[in-house]
C-alpha positions as CSV (number, residue, x, y, z in Angstrom):
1,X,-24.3,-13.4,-9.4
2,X,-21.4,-16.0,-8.9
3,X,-19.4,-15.0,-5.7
4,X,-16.2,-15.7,-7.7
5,X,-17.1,-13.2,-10.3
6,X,-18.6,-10.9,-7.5
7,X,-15.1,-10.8,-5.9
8,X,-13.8,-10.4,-9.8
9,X,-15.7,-7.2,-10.0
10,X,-14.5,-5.7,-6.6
11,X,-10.7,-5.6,-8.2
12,X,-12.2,-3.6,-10.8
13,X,-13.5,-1.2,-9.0
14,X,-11.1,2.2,-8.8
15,X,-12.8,2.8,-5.5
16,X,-11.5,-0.1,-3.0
17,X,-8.1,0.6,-4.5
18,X,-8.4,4.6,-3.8
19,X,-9.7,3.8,-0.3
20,X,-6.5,1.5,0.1
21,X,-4.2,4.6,-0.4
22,X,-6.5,7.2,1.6
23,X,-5.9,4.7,4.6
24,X,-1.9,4.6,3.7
25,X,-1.7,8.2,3.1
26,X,-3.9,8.4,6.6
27,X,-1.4,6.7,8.5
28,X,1.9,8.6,6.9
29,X,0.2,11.9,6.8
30,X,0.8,11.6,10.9
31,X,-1.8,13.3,13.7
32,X,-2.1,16.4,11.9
33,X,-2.3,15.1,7.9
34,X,0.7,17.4,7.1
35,X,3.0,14.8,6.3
36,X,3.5,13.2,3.2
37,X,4.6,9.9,1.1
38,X,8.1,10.7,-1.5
39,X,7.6,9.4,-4.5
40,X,5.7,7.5,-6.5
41,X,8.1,4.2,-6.2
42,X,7.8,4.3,-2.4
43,X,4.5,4.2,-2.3
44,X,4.0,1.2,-4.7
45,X,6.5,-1.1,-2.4
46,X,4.4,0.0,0.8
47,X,0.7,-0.5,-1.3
48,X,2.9,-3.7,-2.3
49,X,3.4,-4.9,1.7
50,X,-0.1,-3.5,2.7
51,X,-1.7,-6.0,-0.1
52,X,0.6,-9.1,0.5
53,X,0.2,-9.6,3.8
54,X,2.3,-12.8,3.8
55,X,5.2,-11.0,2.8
56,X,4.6,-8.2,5.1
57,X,4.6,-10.5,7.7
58,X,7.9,-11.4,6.5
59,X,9.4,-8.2,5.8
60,X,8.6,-7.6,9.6
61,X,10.2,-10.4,10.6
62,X,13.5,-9.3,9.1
63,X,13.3,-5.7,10.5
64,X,13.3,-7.5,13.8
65,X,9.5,-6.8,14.9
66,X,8.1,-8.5,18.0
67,X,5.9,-11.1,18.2
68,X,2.8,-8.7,19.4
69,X,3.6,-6.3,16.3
70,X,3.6,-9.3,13.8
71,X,0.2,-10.6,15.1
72,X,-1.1,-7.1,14.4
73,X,-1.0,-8.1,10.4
74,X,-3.7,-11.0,11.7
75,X,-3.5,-12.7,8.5
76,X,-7.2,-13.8,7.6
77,X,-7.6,-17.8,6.1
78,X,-8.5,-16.7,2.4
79,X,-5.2,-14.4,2.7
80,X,-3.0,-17.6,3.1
81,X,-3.6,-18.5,-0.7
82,X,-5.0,-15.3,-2.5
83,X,-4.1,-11.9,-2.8
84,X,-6.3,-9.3,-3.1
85,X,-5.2,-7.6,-5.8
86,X,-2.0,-8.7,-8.1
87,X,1.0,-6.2,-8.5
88,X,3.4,-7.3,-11.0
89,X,7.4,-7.1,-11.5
90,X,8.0,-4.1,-12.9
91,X,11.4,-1.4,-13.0
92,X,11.7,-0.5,-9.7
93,X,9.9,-3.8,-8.0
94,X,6.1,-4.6,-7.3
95,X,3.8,-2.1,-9.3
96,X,0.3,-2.0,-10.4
97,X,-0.4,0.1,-13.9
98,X,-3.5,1.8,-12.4
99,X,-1.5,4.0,-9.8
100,X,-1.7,6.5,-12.6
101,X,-5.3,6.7,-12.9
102,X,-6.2,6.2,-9.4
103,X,-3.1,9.1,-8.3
104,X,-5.1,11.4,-10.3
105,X,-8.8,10.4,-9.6
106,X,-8.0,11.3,-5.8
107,X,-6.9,14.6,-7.3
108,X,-9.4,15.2,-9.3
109,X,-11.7,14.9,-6.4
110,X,-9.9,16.9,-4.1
111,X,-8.4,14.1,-1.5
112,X,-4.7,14.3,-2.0
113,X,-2.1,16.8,-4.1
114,X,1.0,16.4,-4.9
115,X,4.0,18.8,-4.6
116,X,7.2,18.5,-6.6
117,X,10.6,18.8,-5.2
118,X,13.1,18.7,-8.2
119,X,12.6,15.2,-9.5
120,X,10.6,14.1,-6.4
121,X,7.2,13.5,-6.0
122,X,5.0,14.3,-2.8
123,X,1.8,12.9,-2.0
124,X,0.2,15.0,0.8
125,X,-3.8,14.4,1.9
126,X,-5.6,17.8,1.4
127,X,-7.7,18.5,3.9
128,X,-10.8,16.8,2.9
129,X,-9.1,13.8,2.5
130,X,-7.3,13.8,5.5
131,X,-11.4,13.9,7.1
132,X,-12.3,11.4,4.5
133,X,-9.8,9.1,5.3
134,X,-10.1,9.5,9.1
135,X,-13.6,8.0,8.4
136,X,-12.4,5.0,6.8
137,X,-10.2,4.1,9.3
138,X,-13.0,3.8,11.6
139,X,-14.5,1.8,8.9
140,X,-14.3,-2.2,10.2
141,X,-13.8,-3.3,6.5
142,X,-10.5,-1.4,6.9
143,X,-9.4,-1.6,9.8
144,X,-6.8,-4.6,8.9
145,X,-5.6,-2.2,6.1
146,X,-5.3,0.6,9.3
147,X,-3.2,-1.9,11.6
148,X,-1.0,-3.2,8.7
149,X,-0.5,0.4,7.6
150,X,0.2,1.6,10.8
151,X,3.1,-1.3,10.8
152,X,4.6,-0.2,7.3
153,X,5.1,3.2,9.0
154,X,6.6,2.0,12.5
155,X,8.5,-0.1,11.0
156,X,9.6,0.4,7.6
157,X,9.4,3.9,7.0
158,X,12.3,4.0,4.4
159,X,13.2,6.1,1.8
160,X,12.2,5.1,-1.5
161,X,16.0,4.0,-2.7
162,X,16.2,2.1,0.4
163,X,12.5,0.1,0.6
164,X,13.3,-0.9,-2.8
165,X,16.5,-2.6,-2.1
166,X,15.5,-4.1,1.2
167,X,12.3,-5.6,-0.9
168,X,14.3,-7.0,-3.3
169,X,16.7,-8.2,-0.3
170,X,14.3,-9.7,1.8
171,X,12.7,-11.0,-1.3
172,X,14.9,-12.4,-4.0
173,X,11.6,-14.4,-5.8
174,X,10.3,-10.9,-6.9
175,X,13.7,-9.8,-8.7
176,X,14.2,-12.8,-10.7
177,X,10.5,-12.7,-12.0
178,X,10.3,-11.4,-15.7
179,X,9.0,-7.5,-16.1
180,X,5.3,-7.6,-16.1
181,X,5.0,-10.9,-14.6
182,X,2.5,-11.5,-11.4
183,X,3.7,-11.3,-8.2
184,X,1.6,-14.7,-6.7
């Protein structure tokens, strides 16, 4: 098999994607796993800075991080001029159309629930994927995802409302992008 096609495959795969969010919802859900992510839109812009690591690099930068929390990101070669995974512009900023499906695969399987509160969305870990994803940050392969996730949190814990305006602050390329386009 052709590495490029190889690689091709690995963004189809549900299951590199799921583990992505177990290791986000790891790092929100705090020392216990009681804690949770609000809404669906504010966990698309921080899957959005935890996959672009170039403009997470940036978005630290403009929250004023130190120079020891930006090299934390420790941007690899290959993610200088690829991405692994493309978001597009959508509504509300970056989004990807398989949050759906991969939102309720995790519930299906038991790793997260959601609660509502009014219009409001909650994403908590259930306990099993609170374990689960305490494994996989252990887990080498994501450990960069564990560091850079552990960043989003310190440093740009917003609400949904306000992550969504400071992403389309900090980066004005996104919002003038036509709906559905790729975010390069």
């Amino acid at each position: 098999m052709d590495l490029f096609y190889f690689f091709a495959a690995l963004d189809e795969s549900d299951y590199i994607h799921m583990t992505r969010l177990l290791v986000l919802f790891n790092v929100f859900a705090g020392k216990k796993g009681k804690k949770s992510i609000d809404g669906l839109t504010k966990l698309a812009k921080l899957d959005f800075l935890l996959r672009y690591p170039l403009y997470l690099e940036q978005a630290l930068k403009e929250r004023n991080a130190t120079q020891k929390q930006i090299e934390k990101i420790e941007i690899k070669w290959y993610e200088k001029s690829s991405v692994e995974s493309k978001m597009v512009r959508f509504r509300y900023g970056p989004w990807d159309f398989r949050y759906n499906r991969l939102i309720n695969q995790l519930i299906a399987i038991g790793l997260i629930e959601i609660k509502r509160e009014g219009k409001k969305i909650k994403f908590f870990l259930t306990d099993k994927g609170f374990e689960i994803s305490n494994k996989c940050i252990k887990e080498e392969n994501f450990l960069d995802l564990y560091k850079r996730s552990q960043l989003l949190r310190s440093m740009l814990d917003l609400t949904a409302t306000n992550l969504m305006k400071f992403i389309y602050k900090t980066f004005p390329e996104i919002a003038s992008l036509k709906f559905g386009e790729e975010i390069k």
